[in-house]
C-alpha positions, 0 to 999 in steps of 0.5 A: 588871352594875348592877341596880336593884330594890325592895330587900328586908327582908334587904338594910336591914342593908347599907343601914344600914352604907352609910348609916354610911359615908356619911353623919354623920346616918346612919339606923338599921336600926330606922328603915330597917325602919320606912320599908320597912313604910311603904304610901307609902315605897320603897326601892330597891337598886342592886348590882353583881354582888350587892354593894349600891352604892347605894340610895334612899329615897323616900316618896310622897303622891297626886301628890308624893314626896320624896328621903330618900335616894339615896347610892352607895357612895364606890368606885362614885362617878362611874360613873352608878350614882346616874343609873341610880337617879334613872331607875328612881325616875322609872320608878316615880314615873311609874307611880303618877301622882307629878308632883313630886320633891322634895328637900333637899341640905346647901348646901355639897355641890356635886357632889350639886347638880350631879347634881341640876340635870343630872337637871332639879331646880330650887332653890326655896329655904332652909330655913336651920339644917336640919342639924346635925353640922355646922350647915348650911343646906337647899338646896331642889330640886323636879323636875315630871315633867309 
């Protein structure tokens, strides 16, 4: 059973090894418990009978926010888990008057575009040379929910 909920100090230490599965670049446990202490910051958790799957990272200023981070864990891929997440973080975003979602995607990866013009993001351009390891240009997305 998928439940998705603010994720707790204990739970950063998983974060961090799914973020090390997932992805070249990935955060720090430091820095995971640097954002968790942030007052504009959340973090939530997606579990499946206890196990995390999944998570996000959002942080947020007066009416805009932005996507750190949403990943599932590559075994829970492909079964809405990332779906169910974006749709608590419209929850929250529309509980605390955010208008905008934010984002930026790596240019090559076409499945997590994909997911984001299914849930309404529109490209606002290229923020060329963003990442690194490898070198890759930023795909820029935004969403207004009002």
């Amino acid at each position: 059973m998928l439940e998705i909920k603010n994720a707790e100090n204990a739970e950063l230490a998983e974060i961090a090894a799914l973020e090390k599965e997932i992805f070249s670049d990935a955060w720090s446990l430091k820095s995971l418990e640097e954002t968790y202490e942030q007052k504009n910051a959340e973090i939530f958790a997606a579990k499946d009978q206890e196990k995390l799957i999944g998570y996000v990272i959002f942080y947020y200023v007066l009416d805009e926010g932005e996507i750190a981070r949403i990943a599932t864990a590559p075994a829970f891929r492909r079964c809405g888990t990332a779906t169910e997440m974006f749709r608590v973080l419209v929850d929250f975003c529309l509980e605390h008057q955010i208008e905008k979602i934010m984002l930026e995607v790596r240019d090559s990866n076409e499945s997590a575009r994909r997911f984001y013009r299914k849930c309404g993001f529109t490209e606002d351009g290229i923020r060329k040379n963003y990442y690194e390891n490898p070198k890759e240009d930023a795909v820029l997305l935004s969403k207004n929910l009002h």
